[in-house]
VEXMAR-807448 format. One line per field, with one value per residue: x, y, z of N, C-alpha, C in turn; residue in three letters. Coordinates in steps of 0.2 Angstrom, whole numbers, always signed. Atoms other than C-alpha are relative to their C-alpha. Layout:
nc1 <- c(X	...) .
nc2 <- c(Y	...) .
nc3 <- c(Z	...) .
cac1 <- c(X	...) .
cac2 <- c(Y	...) .
cac3 <- c(Z	...) .
cc1 <- c(X	...) .
cc2 <- c(Y	...) .
cc3 <- c(Z	...) .
aa <- c(Ala	...) .
This chain:
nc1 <- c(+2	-2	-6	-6	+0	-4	-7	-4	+0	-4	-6	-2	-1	-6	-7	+0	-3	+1	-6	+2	+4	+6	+3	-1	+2	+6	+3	-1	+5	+7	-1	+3	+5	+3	+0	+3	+5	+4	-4	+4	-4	-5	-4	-3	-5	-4	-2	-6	-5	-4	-3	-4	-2	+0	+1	-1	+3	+2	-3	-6	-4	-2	+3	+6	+3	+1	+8	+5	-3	+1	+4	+3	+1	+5	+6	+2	+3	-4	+6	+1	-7	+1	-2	-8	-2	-3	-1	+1	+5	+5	+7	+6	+3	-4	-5	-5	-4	+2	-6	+4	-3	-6	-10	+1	-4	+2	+9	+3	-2	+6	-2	+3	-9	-4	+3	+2	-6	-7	-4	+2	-2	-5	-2	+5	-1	-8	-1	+2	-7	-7	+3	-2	-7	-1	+4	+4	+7	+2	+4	+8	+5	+1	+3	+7	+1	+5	+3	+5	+2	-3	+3	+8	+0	-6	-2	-6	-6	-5	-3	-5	-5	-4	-1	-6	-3	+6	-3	-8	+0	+7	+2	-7	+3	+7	+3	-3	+5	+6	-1	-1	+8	+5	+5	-3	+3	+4	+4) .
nc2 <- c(+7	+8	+4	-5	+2	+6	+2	+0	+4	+8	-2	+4	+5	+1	-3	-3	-6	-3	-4	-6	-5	+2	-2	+5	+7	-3	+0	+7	+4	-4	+0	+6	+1	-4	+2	+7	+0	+7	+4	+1	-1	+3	-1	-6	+1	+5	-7	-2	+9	+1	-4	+3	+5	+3	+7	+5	+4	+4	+3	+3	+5	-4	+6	+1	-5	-1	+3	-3	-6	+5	+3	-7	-4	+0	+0	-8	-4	-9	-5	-7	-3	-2	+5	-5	-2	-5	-5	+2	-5	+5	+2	+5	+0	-1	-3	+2	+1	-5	+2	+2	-3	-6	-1	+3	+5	+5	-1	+7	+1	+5	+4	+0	-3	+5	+3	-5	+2	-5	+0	+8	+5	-2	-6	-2	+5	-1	-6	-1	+3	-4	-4	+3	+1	-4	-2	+2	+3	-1	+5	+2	-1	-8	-1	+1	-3	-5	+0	+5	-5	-1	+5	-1	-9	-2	+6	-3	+5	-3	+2	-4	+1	-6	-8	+0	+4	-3	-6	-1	+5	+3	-6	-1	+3	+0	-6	+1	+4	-5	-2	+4	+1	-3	+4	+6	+3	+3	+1) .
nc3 <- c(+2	-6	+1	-2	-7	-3	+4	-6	-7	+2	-1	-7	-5	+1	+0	+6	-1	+8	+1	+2	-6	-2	+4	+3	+1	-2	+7	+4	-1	+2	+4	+1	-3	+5	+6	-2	-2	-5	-4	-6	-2	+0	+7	-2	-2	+8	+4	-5	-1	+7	+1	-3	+1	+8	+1	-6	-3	+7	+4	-3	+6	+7	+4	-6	-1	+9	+1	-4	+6	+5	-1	-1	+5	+5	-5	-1	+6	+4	+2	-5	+3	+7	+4	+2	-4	+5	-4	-6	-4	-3	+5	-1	-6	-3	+4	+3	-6	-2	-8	-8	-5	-2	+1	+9	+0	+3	+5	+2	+9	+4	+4	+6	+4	+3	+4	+3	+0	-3	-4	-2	-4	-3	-4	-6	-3	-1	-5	-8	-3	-3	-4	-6	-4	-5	-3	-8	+3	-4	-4	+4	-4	+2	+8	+1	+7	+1	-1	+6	+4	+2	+6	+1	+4	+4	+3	-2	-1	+1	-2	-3	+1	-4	+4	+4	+8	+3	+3	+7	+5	+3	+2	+8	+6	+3	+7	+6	+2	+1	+6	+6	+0	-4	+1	-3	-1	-5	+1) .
cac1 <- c(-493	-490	-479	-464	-467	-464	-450	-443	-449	-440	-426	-423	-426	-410	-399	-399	-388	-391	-375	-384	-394	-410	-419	-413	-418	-436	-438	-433	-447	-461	-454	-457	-473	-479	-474	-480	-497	-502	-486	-490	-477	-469	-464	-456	-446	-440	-435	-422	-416	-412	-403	-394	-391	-392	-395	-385	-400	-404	-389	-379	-375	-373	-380	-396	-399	-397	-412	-422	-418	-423	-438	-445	-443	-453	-468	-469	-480	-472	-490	-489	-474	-477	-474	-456	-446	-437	-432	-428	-441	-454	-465	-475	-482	-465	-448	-435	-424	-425	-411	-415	-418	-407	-390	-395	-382	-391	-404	-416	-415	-432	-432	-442	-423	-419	-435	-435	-415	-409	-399	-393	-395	-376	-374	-387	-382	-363	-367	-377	-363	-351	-364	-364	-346	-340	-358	-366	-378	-393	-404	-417	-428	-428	-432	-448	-458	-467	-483	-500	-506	-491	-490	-506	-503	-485	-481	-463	-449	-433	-417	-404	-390	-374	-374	-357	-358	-375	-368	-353	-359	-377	-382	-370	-375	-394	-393	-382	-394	-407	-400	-394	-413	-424	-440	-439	-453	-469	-482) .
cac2 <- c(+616	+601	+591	+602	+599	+583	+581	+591	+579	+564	+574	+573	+557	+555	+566	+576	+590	+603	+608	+622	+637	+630	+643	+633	+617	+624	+629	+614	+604	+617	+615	+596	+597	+608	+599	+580	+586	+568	+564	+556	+556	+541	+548	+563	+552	+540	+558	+562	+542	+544	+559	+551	+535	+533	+517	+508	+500	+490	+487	+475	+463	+471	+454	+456	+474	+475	+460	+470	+485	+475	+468	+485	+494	+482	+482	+501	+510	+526	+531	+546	+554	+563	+553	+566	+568	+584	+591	+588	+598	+589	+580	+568	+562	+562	+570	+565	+567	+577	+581	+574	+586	+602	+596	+585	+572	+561	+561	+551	+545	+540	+525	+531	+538	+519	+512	+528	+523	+539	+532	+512	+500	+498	+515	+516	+499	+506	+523	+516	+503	+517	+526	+515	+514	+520	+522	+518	+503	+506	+494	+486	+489	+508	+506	+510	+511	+525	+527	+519	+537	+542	+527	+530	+549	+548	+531	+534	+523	+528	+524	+533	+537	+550	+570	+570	+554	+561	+576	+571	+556	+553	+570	+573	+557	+560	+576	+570	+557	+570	+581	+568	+558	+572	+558	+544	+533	+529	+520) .
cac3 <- c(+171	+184	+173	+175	+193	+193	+181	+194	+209	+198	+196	+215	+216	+206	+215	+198	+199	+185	+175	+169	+176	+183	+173	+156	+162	+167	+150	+142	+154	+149	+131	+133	+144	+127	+113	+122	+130	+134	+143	+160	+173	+170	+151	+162	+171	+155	+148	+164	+165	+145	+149	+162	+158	+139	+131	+144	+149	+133	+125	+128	+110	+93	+85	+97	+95	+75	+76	+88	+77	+64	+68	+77	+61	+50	+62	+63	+51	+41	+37	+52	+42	+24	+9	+6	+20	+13	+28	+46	+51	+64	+53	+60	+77	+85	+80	+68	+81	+98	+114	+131	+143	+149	+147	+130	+134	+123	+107	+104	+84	+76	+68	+54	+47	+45	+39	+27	+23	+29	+41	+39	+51	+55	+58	+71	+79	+77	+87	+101	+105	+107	+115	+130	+135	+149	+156	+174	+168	+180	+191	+180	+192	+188	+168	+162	+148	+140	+145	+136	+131	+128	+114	+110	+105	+98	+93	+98	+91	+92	+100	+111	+106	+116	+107	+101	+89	+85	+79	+71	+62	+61	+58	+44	+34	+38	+28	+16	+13	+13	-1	-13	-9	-6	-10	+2	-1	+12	+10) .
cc1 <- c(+3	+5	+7	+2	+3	+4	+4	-1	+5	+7	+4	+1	+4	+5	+2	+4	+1	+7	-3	-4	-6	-5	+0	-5	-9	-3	+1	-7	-6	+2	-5	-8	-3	+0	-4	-5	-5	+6	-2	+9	+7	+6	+4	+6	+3	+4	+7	+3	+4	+7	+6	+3	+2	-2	+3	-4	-2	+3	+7	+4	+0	-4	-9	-2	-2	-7	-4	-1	-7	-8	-5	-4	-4	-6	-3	-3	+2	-6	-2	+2	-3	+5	+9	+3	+7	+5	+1	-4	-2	-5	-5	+1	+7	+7	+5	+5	+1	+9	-3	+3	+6	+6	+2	+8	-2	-4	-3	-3	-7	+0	-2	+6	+2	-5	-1	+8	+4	+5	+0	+1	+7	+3	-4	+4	+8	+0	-4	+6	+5	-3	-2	+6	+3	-6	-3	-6	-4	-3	-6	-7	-3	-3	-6	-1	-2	-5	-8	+0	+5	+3	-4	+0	+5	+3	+8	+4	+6	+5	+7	+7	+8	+1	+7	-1	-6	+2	+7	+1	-7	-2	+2	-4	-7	-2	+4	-5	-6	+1	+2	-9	-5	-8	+2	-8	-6	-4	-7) .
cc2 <- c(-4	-4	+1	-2	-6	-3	+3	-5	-6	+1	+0	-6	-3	+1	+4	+5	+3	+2	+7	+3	-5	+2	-5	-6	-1	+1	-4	-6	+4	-2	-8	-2	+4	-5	-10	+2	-5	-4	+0	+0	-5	+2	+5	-5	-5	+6	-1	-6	+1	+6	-1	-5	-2	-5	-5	-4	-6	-4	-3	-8	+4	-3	+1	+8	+1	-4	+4	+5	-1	-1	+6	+4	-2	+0	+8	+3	+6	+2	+7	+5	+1	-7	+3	+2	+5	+3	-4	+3	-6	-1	-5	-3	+1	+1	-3	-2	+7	-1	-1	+5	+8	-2	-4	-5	-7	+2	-5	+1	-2	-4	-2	+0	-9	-3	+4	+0	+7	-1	-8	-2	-2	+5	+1	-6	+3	+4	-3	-5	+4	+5	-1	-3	+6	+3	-3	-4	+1	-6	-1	+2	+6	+3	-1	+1	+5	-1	-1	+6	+4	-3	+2	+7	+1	-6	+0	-5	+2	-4	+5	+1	+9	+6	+1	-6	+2	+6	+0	-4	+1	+5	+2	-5	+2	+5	-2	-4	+4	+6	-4	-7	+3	-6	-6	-6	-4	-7	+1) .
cc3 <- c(+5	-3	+1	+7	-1	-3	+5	+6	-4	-1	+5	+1	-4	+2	-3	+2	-8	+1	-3	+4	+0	-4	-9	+0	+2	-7	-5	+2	-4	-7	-2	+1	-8	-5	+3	+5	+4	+3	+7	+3	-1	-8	+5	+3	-5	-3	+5	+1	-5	+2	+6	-1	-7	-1	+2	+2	-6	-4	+3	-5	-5	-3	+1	-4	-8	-3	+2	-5	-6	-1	+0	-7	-5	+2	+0	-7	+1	-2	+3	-4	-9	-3	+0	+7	-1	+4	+9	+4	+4	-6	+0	+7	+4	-3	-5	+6	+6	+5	+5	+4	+0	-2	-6	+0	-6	-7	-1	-11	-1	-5	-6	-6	-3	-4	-8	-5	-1	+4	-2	+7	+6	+3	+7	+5	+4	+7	+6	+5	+3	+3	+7	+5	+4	+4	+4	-4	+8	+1	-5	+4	+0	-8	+0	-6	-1	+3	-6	-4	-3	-10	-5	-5	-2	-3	-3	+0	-4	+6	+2	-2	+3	-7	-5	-7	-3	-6	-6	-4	-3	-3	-5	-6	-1	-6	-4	-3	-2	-7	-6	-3	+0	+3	+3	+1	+6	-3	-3) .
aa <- c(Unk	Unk	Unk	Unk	Unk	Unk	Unk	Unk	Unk	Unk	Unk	Unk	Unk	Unk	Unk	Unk	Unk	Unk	Unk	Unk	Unk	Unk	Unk	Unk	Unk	Unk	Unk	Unk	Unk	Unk	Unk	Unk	Unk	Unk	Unk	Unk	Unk	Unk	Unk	Unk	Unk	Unk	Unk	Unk	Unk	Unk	Unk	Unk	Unk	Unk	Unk	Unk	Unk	Unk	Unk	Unk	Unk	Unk	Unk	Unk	Unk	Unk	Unk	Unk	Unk	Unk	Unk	Unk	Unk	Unk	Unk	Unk	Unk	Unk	Unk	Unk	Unk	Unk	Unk	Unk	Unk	Unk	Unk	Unk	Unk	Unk	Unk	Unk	Unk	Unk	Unk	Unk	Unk	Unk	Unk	Unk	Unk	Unk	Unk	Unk	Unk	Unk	Unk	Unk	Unk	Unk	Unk	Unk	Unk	Unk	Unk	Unk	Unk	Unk	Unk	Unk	Unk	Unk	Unk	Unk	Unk	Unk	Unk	Unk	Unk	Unk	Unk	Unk	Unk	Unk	Unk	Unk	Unk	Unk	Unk	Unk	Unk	Unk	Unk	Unk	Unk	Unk	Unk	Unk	Unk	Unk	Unk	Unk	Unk	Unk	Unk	Unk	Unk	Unk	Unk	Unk	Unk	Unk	Unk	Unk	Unk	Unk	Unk	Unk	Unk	Unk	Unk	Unk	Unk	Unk	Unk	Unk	Unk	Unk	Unk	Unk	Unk	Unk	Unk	Unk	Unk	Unk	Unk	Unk	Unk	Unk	Unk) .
């Protein structure tokens, strides 16, 4: 498959140096280039940025993001996503939550978990704050967006947040949340 390819050519034009075997980070593109079929190159490099940079590029007020946040969440239809969200399986156009990338520095949260009140608001807001500190903010001139068909075929809203607090907080409540609510009502 070609997109592999050129997650790797974007990867050079990072300087990217893998912490892991090459082989690994090969099967992580192909995993991607499989499970996003209508990703075009720029979704490839948005992929190696997050996984580089985090939400460094976005966050930069608490008051600000919480609105944005905010606002996002009411706009998004939860119609893709089963009425029950029982499980953190994949359950609709785009994941609960995925790793970026080979060395998974990051995960990207779906922002269904909060319209769905798996996860509040402040928590997400909390974690991406502390998920930006101490990281290389990069040149605006290098952020991009997803891609139309990308859009278009996953309807992708989520927000970045660093592996550890993922794992040591969010991850924790969502399933707590998840066995004490199994039924989280759609629409």
């Amino acid at each position: 498959m070609k997109k592999p390819l050129l997650l790797l050519a974007v990867i050079s034009i990072f300087n990217f140096q893998f912490s892991v075997c090459q082989a690994q980070c090969s099967e992580a593109l192909k995993q991607y280039a499989q499970r996003y079929p209508a990703a075009e190159p720029t979704d490839l490099y948005k992929l190696v940025f997050q996984d580089l940079y985090g939400p460094g590029h976005l966050l930069t007020d608490s008051l600000a993001a919480a609105r944005y946040i905010s606002s996002e969440v009411a706009q998004m239809s939860d119609t893709a996503y089963p009425r029950e969200l029982g499980s953190l399986h994949d359950d609709g156009p785009f994941p609960l939550y995925e790793y970026t990338l080979c060395d998974s520095n990051f995960v990207r949260v779906n922002l269904i978990l909060v319209k769905r009140g798996l996860l509040s608001l402040p928590e997400l807001v909390s974690a991406l704050l502390r998920s930006t500190e101490g990281m290389t903010v990069p040149d605006a001139r290098f952020v991009m967006s997803h891609s139309a068909a990308f859009k278009a075929a996953y309807d992708p809203h989520y927000r970045i947040v660093r592996r550890d607090i993922f794992e040591r907080e969010l991850l924790s409540a969502i399933k707590l949340q998840l066995i004490a609510h199994p039924v989280h009502g759609g629409r």
